[in-house]
ZAVO-516305 format. One record per residue (C-alpha): residue in three letters; residue number from 1; y, x, z. Coordinates in nm, 4 decimals. Layout:
# residues N
ALA_NUM_Y_X_Z
...
This chain:
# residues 100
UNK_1_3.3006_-6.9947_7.7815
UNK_2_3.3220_-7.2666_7.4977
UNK_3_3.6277_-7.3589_7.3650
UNK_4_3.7772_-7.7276_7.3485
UNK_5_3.9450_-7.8560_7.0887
UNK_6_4.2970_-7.7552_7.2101
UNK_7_4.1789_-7.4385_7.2657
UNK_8_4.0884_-7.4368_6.9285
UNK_9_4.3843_-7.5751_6.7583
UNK_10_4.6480_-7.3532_7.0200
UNK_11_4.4641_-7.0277_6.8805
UNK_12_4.4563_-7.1590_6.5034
UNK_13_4.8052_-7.2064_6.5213
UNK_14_4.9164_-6.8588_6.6737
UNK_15_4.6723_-6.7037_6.4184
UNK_16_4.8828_-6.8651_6.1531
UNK_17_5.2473_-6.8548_6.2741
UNK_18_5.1740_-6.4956_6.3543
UNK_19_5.0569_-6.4495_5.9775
UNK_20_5.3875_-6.6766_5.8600
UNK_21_5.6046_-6.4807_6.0780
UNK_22_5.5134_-6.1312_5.9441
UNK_23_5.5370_-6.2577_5.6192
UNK_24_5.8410_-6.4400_5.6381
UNK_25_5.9990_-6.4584_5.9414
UNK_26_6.0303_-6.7174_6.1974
UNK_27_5.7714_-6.9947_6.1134
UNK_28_5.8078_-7.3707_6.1043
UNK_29_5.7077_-7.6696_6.2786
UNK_30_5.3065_-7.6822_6.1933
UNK_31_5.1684_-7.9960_6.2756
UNK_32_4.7936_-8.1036_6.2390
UNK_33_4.8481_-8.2832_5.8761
UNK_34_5.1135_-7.9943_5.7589
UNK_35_4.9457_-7.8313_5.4617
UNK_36_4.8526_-7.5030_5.4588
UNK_37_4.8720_-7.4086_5.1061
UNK_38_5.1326_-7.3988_4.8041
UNK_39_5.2591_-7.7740_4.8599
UNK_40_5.3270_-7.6480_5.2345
UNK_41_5.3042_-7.3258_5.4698
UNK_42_5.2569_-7.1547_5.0776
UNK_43_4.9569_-6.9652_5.1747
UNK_44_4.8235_-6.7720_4.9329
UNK_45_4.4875_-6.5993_4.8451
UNK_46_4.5382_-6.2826_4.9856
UNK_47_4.6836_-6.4953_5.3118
UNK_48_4.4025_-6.6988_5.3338
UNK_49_4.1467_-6.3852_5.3281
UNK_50_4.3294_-6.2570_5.6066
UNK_51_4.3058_-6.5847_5.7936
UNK_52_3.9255_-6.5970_5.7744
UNK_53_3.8779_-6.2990_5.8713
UNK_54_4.1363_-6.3339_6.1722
UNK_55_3.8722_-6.6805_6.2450
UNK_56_3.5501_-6.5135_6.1940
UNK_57_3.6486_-6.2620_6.4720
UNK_58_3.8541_-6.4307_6.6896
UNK_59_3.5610_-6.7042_6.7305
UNK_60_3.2657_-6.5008_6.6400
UNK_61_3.1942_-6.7444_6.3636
UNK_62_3.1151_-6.6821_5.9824
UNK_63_3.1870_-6.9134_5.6729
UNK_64_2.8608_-6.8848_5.3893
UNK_65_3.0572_-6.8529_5.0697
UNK_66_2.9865_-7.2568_4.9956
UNK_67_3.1770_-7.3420_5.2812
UNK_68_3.4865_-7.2070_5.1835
UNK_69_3.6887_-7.4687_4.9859
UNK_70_4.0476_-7.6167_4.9369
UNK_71_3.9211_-7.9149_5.1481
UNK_72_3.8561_-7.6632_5.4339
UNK_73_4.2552_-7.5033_5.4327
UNK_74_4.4093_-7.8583_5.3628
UNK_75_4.5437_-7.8808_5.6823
UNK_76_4.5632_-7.7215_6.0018
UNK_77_4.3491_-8.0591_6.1438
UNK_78_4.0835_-7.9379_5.8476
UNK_79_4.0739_-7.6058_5.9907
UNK_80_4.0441_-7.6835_6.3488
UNK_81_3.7814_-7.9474_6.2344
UNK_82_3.5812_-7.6552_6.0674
UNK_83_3.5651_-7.4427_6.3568
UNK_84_3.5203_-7.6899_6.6152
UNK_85_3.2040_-7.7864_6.4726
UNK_86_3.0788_-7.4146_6.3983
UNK_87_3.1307_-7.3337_6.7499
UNK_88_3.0744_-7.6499_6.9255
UNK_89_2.7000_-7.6345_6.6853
UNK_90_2.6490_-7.2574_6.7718
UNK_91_2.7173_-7.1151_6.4714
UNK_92_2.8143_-6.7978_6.5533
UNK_93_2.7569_-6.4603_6.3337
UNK_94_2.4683_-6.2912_6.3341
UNK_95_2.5883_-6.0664_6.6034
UNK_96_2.8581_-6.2812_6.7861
UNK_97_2.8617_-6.4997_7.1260
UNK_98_3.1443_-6.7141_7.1648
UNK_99_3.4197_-6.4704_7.2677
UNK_100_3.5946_-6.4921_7.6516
């Protein structure tokens, strides 16, 4: 079953509070522009590893290397954006079909 954009952006975010809250505690308020990285949620490398993994199997997607990018973890609206268009494009992993 393909997933809409709220779909998208609802799983996205409890991927990331979940991460925030094991880190931290409870998480904050994330918004589409709130930045994901030092200047905001203060993910770091080793988070955002874990994060694209957590995507790649939660969607069945995969990221080539060139993909990956600052630009790409600006925002949760960035990420959302990124997946959107792997699944909505069919860009799943070699051995993945979008997930139920």
């Amino acid at each position: 079953m393909p997933y809409d954009i709220n779909g998208i952006r609802e799983s996205l975010h409890a991927i990331i509070s979940g991460m925030i809250v094991a880190r931290t505690g409870p998480a904050p308020t994330i918004a589409d522009d709130t930045p994901l990285l030092s200047s905001g949620l203060g993910l770091d490398s080793i988070a955002v590893l874990q994060l694209m993994v957590k995507i790649e199997d939660r969607f069945g997607i995969s990221f080539d290397v060139d993909e990956l990018s600052v630009d790409l973890f600006d925002t949760l609206g960035s990420l959302v954006s990124a997946v959107e268009r792997k699944v909505a494009t069919g860009q799943l992993a070699e051995t993945g079909d979008l997930p139920s």
